[in-house]
C-alpha positions as CSV (number, residue, x, y, z in Angstrom):
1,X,110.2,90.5,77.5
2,X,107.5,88.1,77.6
3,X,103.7,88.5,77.7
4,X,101.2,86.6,79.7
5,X,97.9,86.0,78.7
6,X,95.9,83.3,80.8
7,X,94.3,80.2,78.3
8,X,97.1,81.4,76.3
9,X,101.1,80.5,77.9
10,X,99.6,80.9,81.3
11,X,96.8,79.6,83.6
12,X,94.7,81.4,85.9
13,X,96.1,79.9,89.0
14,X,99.4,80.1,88.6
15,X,99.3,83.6,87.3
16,X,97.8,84.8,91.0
17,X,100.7,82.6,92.6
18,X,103.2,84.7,90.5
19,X,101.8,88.0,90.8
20,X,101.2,87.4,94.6
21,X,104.8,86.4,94.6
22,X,106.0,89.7,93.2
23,X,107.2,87.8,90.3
24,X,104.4,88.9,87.9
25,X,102.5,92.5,87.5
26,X,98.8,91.6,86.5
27,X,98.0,94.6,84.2
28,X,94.4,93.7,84.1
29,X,92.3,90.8,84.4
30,X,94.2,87.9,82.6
31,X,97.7,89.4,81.5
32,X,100.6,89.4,83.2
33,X,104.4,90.9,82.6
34,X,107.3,89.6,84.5
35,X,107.9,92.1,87.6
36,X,111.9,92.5,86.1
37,X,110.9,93.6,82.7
38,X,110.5,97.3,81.5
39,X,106.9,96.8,81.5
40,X,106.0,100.1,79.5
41,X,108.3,98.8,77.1
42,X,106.6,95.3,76.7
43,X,103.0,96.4,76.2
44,X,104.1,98.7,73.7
45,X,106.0,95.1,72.0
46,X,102.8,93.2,72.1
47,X,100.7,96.2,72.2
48,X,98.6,94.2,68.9
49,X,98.8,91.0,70.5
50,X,96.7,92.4,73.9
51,X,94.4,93.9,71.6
52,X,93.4,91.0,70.0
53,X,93.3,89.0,73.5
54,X,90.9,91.3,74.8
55,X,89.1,92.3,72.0
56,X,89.2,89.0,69.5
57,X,86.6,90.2,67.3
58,X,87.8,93.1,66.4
59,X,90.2,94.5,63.5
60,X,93.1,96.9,63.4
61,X,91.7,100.2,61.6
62,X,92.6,103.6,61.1
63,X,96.0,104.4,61.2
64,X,97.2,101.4,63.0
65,X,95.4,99.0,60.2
66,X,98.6,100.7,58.0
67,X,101.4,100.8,60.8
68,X,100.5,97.4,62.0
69,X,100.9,98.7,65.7
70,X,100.4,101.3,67.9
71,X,101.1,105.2,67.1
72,X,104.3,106.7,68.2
73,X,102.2,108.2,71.0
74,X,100.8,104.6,72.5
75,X,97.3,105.0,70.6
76,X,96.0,101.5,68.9
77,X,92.9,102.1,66.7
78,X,90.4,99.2,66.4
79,X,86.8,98.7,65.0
80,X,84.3,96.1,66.5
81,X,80.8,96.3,68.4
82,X,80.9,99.0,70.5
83,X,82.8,102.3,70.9
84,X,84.9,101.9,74.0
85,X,88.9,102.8,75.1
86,X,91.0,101.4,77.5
87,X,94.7,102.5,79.2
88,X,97.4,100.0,80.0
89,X,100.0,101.9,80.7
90,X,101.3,103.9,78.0
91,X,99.2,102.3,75.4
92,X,95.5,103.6,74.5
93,X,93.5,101.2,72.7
94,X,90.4,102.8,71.0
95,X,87.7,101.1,69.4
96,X,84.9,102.5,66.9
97,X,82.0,101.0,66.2
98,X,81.8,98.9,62.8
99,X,79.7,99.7,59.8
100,X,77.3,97.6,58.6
101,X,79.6,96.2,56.1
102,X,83.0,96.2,56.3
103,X,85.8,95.5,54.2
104,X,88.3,93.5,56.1
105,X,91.6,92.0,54.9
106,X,94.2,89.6,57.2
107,X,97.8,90.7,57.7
108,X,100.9,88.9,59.7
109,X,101.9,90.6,62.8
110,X,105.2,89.4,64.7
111,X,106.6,90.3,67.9
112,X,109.1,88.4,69.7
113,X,106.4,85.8,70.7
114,X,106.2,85.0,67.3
115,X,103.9,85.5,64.5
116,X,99.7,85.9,64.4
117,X,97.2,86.8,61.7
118,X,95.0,89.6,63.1
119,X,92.1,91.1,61.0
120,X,92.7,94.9,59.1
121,X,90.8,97.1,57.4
122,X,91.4,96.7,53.8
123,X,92.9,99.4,51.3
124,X,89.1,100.6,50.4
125,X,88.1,100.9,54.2
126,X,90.9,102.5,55.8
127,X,90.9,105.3,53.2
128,X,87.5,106.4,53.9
129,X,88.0,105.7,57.6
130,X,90.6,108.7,56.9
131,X,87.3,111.3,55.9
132,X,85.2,109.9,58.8
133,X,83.6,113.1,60.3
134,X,85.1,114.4,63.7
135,X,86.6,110.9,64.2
136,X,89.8,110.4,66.5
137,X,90.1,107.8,63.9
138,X,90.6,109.9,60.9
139,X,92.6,112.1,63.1
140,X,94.9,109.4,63.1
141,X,95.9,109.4,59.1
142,X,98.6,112.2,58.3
143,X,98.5,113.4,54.9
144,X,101.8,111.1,54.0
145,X,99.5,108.0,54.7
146,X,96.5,109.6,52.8
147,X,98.7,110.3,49.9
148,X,100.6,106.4,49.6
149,X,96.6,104.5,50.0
150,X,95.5,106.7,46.9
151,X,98.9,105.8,45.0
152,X,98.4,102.5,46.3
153,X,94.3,102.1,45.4
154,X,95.1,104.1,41.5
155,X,97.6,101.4,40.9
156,X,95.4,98.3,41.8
157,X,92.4,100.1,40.0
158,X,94.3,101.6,36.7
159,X,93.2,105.4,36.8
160,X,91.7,108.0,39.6
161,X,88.1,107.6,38.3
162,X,87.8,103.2,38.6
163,X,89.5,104.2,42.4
164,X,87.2,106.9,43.2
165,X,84.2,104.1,41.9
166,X,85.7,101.2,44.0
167,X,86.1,103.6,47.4
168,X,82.5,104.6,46.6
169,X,80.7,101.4,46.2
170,X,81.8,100.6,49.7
171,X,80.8,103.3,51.6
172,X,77.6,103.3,49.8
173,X,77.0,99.7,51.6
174,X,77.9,101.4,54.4
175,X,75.6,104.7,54.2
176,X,79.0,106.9,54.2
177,X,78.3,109.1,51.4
178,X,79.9,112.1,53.0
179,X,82.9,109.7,53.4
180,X,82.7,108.6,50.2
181,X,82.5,112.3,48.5
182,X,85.5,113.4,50.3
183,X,87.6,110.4,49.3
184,X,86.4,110.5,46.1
185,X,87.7,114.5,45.8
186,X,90.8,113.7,47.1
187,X,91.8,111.1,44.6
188,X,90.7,113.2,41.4
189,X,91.8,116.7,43.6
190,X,93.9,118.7,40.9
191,X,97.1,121.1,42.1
192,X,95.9,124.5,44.2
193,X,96.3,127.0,42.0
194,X,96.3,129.4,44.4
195,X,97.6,130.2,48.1
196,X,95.0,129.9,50.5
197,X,94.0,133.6,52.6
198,X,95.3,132.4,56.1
199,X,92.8,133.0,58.9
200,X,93.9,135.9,61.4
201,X,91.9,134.3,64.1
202,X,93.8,131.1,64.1
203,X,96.1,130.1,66.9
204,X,99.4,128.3,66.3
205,X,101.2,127.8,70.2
206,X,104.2,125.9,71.1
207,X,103.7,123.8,74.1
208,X,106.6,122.9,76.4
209,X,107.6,120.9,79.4
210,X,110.6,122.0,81.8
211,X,110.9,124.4,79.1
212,X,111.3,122.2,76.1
213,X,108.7,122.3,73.3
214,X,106.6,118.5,72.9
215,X,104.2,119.8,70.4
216,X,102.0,122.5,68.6
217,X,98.7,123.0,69.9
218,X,96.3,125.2,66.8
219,X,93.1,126.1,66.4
220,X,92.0,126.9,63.0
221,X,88.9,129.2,64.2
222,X,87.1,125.8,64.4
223,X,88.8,123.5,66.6
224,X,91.6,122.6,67.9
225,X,94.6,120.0,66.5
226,X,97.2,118.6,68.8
227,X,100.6,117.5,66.9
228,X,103.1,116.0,69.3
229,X,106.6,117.4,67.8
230,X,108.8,114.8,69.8
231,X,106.3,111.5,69.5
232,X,109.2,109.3,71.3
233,X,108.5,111.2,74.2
234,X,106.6,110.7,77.1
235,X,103.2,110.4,76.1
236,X,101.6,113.5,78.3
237,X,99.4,115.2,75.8
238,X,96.7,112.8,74.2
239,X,93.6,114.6,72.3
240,X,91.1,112.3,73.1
241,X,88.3,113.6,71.0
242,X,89.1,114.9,67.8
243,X,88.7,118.8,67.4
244,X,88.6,119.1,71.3
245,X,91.1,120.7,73.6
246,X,93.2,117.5,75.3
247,X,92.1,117.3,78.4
248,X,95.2,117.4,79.9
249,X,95.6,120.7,78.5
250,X,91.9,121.2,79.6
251,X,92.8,121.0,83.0
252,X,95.5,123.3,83.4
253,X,92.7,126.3,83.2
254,X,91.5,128.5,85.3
255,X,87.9,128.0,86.8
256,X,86.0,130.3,89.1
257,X,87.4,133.4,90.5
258,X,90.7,133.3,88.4
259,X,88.3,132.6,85.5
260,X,86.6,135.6,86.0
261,X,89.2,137.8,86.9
262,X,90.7,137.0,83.6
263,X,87.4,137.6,81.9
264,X,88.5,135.0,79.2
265,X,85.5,134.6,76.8
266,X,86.3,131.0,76.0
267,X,89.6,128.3,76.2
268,X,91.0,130.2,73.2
269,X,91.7,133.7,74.6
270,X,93.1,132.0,78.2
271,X,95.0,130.4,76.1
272,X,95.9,133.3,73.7
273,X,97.2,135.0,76.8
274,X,98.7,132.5,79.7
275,X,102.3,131.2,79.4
276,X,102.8,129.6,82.3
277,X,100.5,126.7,84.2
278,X,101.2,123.6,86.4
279,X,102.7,120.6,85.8
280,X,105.6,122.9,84.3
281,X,103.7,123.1,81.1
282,X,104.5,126.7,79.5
283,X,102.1,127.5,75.9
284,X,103.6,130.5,73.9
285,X,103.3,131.6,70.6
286,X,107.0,131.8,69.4
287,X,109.6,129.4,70.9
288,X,112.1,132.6,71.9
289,X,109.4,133.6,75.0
290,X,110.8,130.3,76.4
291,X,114.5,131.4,77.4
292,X,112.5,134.2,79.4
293,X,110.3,132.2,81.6
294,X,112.1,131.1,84.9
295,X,112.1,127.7,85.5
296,X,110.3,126.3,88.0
297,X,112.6,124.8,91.0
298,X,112.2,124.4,94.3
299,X,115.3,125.4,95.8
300,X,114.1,127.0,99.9
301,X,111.6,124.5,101.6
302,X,108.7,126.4,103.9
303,X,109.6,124.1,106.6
304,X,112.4,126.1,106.7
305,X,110.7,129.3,107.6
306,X,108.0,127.1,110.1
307,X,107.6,127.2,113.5
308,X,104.2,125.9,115.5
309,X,102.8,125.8,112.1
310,X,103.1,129.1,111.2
311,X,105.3,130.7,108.7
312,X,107.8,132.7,110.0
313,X,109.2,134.6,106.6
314,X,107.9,137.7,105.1
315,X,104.7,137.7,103.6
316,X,105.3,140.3,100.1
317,X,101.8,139.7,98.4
318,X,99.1,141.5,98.2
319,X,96.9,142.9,101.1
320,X,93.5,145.0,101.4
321,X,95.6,148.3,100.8
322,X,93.6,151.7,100.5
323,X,90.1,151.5,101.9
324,X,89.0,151.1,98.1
325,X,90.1,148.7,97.3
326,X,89.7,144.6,98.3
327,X,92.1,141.7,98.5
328,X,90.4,140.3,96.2
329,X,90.8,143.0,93.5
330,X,94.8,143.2,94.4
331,X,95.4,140.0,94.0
332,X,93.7,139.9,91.1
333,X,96.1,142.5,89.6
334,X,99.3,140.3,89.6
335,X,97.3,137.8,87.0
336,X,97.2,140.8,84.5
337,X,100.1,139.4,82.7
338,X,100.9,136.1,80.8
339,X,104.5,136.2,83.4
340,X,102.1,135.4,85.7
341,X,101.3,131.3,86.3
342,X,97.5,130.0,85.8
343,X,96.2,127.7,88.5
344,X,93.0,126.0,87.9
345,X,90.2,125.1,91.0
346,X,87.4,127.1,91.7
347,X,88.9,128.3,95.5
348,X,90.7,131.8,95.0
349,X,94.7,131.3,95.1
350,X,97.6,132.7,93.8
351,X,101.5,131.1,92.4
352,X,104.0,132.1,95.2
353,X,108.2,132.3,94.9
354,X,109.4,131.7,98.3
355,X,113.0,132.9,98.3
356,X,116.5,131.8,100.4
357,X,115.3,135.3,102.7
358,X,112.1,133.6,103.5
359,X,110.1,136.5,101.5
360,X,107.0,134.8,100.4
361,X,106.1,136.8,97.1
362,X,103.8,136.3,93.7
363,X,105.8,134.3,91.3
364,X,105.2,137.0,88.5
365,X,108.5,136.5,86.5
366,X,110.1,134.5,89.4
367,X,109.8,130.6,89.7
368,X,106.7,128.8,91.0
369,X,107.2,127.1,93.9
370,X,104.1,128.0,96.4
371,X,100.4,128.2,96.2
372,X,98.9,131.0,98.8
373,X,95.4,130.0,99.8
374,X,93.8,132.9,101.3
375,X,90.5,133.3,103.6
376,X,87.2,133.4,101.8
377,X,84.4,135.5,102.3
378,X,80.7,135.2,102.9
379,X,80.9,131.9,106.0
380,X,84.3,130.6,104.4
381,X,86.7,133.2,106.2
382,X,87.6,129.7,108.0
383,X,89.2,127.6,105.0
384,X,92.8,128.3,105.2
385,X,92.2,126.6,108.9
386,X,89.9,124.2,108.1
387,X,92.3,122.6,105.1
388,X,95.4,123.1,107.5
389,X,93.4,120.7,109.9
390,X,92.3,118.3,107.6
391,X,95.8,118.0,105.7
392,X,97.6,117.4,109.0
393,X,94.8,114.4,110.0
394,X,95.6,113.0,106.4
395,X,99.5,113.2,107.6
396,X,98.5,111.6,110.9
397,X,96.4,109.3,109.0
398,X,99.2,108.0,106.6
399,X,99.1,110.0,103.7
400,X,101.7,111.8,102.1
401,X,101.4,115.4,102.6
402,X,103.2,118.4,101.5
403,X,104.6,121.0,103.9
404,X,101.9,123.6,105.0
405,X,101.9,126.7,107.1
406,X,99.5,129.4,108.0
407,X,100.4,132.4,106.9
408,X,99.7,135.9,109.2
409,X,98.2,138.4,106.3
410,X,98.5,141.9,106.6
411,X,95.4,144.7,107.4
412,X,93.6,142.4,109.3
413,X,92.6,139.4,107.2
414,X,92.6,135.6,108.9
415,X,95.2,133.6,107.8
416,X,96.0,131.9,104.7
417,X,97.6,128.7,103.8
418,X,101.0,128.3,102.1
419,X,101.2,124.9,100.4
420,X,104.5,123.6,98.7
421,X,104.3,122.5,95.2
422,X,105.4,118.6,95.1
423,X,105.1,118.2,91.4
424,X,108.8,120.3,90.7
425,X,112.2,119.8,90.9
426,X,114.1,120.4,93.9
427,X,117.6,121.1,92.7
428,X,119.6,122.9,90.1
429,X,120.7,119.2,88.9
430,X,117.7,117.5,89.3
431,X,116.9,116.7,85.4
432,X,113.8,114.6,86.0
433,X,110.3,115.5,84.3
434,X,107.2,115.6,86.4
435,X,103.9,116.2,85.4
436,X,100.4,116.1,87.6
437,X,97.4,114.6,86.0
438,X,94.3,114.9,87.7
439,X,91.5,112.4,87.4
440,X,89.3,114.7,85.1
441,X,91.9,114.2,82.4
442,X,92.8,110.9,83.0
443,X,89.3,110.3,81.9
444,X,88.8,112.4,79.5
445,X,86.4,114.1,81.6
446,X,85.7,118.0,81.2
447,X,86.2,120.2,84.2
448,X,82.6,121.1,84.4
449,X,81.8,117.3,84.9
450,X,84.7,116.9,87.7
451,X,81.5,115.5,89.9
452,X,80.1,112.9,87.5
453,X,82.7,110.3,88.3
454,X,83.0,107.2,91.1
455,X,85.8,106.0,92.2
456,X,85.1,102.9,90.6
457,X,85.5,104.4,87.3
458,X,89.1,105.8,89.0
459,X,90.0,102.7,90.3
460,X,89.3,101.4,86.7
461,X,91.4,103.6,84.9
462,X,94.1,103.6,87.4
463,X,95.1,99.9,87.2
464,X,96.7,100.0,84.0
465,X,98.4,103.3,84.2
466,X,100.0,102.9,87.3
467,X,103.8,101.0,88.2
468,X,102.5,100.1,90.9
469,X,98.8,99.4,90.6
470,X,97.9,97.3,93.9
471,X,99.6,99.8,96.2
472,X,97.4,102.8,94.4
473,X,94.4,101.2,94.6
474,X,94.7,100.3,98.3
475,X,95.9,104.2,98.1
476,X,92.2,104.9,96.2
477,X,90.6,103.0,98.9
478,X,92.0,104.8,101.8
479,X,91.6,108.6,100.3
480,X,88.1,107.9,99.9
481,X,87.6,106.6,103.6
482,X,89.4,109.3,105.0
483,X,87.2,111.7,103.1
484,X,84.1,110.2,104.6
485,X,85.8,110.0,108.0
486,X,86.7,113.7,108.1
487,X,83.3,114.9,105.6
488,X,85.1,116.2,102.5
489,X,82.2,116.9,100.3
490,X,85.0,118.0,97.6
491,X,87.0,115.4,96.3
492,X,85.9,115.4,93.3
493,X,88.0,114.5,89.7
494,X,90.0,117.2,90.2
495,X,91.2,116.8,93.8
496,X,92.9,113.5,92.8
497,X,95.7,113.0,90.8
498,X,98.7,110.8,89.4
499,X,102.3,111.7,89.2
500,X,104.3,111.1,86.5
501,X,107.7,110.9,86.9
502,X,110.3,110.4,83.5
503,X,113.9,110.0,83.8
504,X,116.2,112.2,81.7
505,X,116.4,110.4,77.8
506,X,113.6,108.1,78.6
507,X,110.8,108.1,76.1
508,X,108.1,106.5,78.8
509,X,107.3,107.5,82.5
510,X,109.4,105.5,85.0
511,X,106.9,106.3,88.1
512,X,103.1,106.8,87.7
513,X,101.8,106.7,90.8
514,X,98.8,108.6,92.7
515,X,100.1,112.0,94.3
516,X,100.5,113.2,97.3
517,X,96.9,114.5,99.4
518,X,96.2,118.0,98.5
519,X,92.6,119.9,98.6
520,X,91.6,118.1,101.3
521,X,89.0,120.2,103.4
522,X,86.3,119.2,105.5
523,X,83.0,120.8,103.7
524,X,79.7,120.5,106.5
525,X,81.3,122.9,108.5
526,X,80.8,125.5,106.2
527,X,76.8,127.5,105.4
528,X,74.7,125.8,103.7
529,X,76.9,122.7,103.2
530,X,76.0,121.1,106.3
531,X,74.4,118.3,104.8
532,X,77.1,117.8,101.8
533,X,77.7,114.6,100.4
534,X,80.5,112.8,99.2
535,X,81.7,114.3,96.0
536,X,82.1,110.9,94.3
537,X,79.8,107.9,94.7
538,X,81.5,104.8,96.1
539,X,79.2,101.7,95.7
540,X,76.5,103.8,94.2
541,X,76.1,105.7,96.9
542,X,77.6,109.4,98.3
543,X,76.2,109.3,102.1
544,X,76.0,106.8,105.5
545,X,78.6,104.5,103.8
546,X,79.5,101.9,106.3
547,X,82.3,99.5,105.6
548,X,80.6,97.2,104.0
549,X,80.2,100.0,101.4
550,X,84.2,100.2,101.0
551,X,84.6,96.6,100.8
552,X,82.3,95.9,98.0
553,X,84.2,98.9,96.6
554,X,88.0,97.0,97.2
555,X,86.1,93.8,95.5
556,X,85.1,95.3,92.2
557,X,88.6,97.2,92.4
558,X,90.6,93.9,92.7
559,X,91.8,94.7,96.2
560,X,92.5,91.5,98.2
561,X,89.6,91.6,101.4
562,X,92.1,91.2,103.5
563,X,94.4,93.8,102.8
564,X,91.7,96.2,102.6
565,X,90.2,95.5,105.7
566,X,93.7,96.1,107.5
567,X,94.0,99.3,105.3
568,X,90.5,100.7,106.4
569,X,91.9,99.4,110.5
570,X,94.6,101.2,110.5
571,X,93.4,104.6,108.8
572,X,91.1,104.4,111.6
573,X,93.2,104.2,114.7
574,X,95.8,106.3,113.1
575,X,92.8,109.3,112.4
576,X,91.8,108.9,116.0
577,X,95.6,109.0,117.4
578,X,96.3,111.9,115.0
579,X,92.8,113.6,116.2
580,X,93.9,112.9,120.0
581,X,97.6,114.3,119.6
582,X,96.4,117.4,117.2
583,X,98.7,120.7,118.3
584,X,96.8,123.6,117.1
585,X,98.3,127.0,116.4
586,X,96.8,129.8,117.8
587,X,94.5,130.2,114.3
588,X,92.5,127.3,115.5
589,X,92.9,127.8,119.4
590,X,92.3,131.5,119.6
591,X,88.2,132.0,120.1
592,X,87.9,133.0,116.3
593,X,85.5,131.9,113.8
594,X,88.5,129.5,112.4
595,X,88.6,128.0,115.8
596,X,85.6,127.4,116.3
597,X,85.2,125.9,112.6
598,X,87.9,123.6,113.1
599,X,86.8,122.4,116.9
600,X,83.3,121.7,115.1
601,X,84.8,119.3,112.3
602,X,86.6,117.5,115.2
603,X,83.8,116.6,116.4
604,X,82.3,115.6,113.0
605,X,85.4,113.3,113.1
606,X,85.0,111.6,116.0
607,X,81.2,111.0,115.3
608,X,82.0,109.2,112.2
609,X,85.4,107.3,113.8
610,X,82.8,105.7,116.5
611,X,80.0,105.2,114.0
612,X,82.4,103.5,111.5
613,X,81.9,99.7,111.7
């Protein structure tokens, strides 16, 4: 499975030929796999090698200065100039910044290119990179490798004490004193004599996927730890910053209403009580709650209770009910228990099970295979019709869309929006794993910061991770035209996502690719949002983007100038065709508010289309 690195076995040109021939994937700028290869597979191989291509001044540190290579869970720890990271596919090369004076030693490295010398961090360094405060770094040691260094360093230094002074002269170069003191502790540390009081307010929960534990997830009162327990497994849960929730766990929370319905104080008590969130992730305490949790599997399709758009089962949620109450206060009930699945996103919503009757009920003990979207209040009464519109444009458009309907609710209230789940399984035999990673947590970003991205920094981060990089980026390209053709003010880091896909008994993702449109909702036509912006800055800028805008966009992204201006063409004329041939159900032709909403963001849509040049 070879590797290749332009100056190195390969030249520029004859890389691009290669790659443009489908014979080579470019992973990023100057390396290239062979297109037949199990490419996940090779950069985990030569995971040192690309390392010390792109980053020749730095040295293996941390854990992977004792391994010699990359962490069961793809992570590859250096030190050099600057603190930066950087995905290619399933490996995660970190870098720390260097002290002042490091202690560096050489060690061999082989792959099946052969053998290289690559710098390390030497037996002094490493172990007081293992004390480094709040480090991802000293995360990276387990106590096994703490334990063979101080064997290792009171061998070469005769006795505890001349180790504990040879550790300490070095990180007294390097102004790590704190470092320094905890190393030196743990090399003279005498046997507990005593059990330590356990803290009542720690946390110890098994997370699962499809139902099968990947790892332990504490909190110690402090932070949090993340311990994979199947690290030849798909690498879906990564904590990025050490003592931090991982953000892909991060972004299975509730925000918003569900936030506040659940009145959770902090991560820890949503946590504490939710079992069951997207991306058929399921956190319990003890592994027995598992066998009780249905699965989630989608076995009856809406389209099969559709007709003119509208669903044509029975709707068993909730209502207004007594005059006392509200909708929102009923549906809020059915998220009283942990049975009950989380959803994040601010817009209220509930987890629907659509059965083989067509009843359309919460998914409280049942499987998850629907998201209701009911009618807001206060101006946004029109949602469920304005995201119905602008999901079927994106159909029209090109994109791939999950089945929708509109769904008649009872005691008077507009319609709401049925949306089928894409990221389950589909059959009783279908042993696949699937999980949905928005763009937050593919960079590491927090919820509350979902609009502090660009889809620069997207296209950036998606190169590497995806199998098929060119045709997502083109993909990145298009989504964010469409949401300036059609004003979506809301596609933030959150609205975008990838799709991971792993065979049964692989250890890596077979597909990772971006998922199908979903949130997609036209925002100016809604109070006090007439003048939104574009959630995400595209060439610096969020407002009158012209397509000049998008190709200087496709240029920094890699994204031939051809293929992007035929792209951008025929998103165009498709929007217009789909505008043009539109059927409305009565929601949007019936004189209501949600009509009239919707015939105003056609007009927005056209006005853009004929402005476009």
């Amino acid at each position: 499975m070879p590797l290749h690195l332009v100056g190195e076995n390969i030249d520029k040109m004859r890389g691009h030929r290669q790659a443009e021939a489908g014979k080579l994937v470019q992973l990023m700028r100057g390396i290239y796999v062979d297109a037949d290869d199990d490419i996940d597979q090779t950069v985990r191989t030569h995971a040192v090698r690309i390392a010390k291509y792109l980053y020749p001044n730095a040295y293996l540190s941390a854990a992977s200065a004792v391994l010699l290579g990359p962490m069961r869970d793809g992570r590859l720890f250096l030190t050099g100039r600057r603190v930066q990271r950087q995905r290619i596919r399933t490996l995660e090369i970190i870098q720390n910044k260097a002290p002042d004076h490091p202690s560096v030693a050489q060690a061999a490295v082989g792959d099946d290119m052969g053998e290289f010398r690559v710098d390390v961090s030497s037996l002094r360094q490493r172990f007081l990179e293992a004390f480094r405060i709040r480090s991802e770094h000293a995360a990276s040691f387990d106590e096994d490798m703490k334990e063979a260094i101080a064997a290792r360093l009171i061998e070469e230094y005769g006795s505890p004490e001349n180790a504990a002074d040879a550790v300490f002269k070095l990180a007294r170069d390097n102004d790590w004193l704190a470092e320094g003191s905890a190393a030196e502790r743990f090399l003279k540390r005498k046997p507990a004599a005593a059990v330590a009081v356990p803290n009542q307010a720690a946390l110890d929960l098994i997370v699962a996927w499809h139902g099968a534990p990947i790892g332990n997830l504490t909190h110690d009162g402090f932070e949090w730890r993340w311990k994979a327990s199947d690290p030849d497994g798909p690498p879906l849960v990564r904590q990025t910053t050490p003592g931090r929730l991982p953000p892909f766990i991060g972004s299975l929370l509730s925000e918003g209403w569900l936030n506040r319905v659940l009145n959770s104080p902090d991560e820890r008590a949503e946590l504490h009580t939710g079992k069951r969130y997207m991306s058929n992730i399921t956190i319990v305490e003890r592994a027995s709650e598992l066998t009780a949790l249905p699965a989630d599997i989608l076995l009856t399709r809406l389209n099969t209770f559709t007709a003119n758009h509208l669903f044509t089962g029975s709707y068993a949620g909730p209502g207004r009910g007594s005059i006392q109450d509200t909708f929102e206060q009923n549906l809020a009930k059915i998220f009283a228990t942990g049975e009950t699945p989380r959803l994040s996103g601010v817009q209220i919503k509930a987890p629907m099970f659509l059965d083989a009757d067509g009843s359309l009920m919460p998914s409280t003990n049942k499987p998850f295979t629907h998201i209701l979207k009911p009618a807001g209040t206060s101006g946004f009464e029109a949602l469920p019709a304005i995201e119905w519109q602008s999901m079927e444009l994106g159909r029209a458009a090109g994109f791939i869309v999950p089945a929708i309907a509109l769904v008649a609710m009872p005691d008077g209230m507009p319609h709401a929006l049925a949306v089928e789940r894409f990221d389950i399984r589909t059959s009783l035999d279908d042993m696949r794993r699937l999980a949905l990673e928005d763009m937050a947590s593919v960079l590491g970003v927090r919820a509350e910061d979902k609009y502090t991205g660009t889809m620069e920094r997207i296209a950036a981060a998606l190169r590497p991770l995806s199998t098929d990089p060119d045709a997502d980026l083109l993909l990145v390209l298009r989504r964010a035209l469409f949401a300036w053709l059609i004003a979506d003010g809301d596609m933030h880091l959150k609205n975008m996502a990838v799709l991971k896909i792993a065979e049964p008994r692989r250890r890596d993702f077979g597909s990772v690719r971006m998922a199908p449109l979903y949130d997609a909702v036209t925002t100016r036509v809604f109070p006090n949002l007439q003048s939104d912006h574009m959630a995400l800055k595209i060439s610096d800028k969020d407002e009158r983007l012209k397509r000049a805008d998008f190709r200087r966009f496709a240029a920094t992204a890699g994204i031939p100038a051809a293929a992007a201006d035929t792209a951008m063409d025929e998103l165009a004329v498709a929007l217009a065709h789909g505008l043009d041939a539109l059927a409305l159900p009565p929601p949007l032709a019936d004189g209501s508010i949600g009509a009239e909403r919707a015939a105003q963001m056609r007009d927005i849509v056209r006005e853009r289309l004929a402005t476009f040049e």
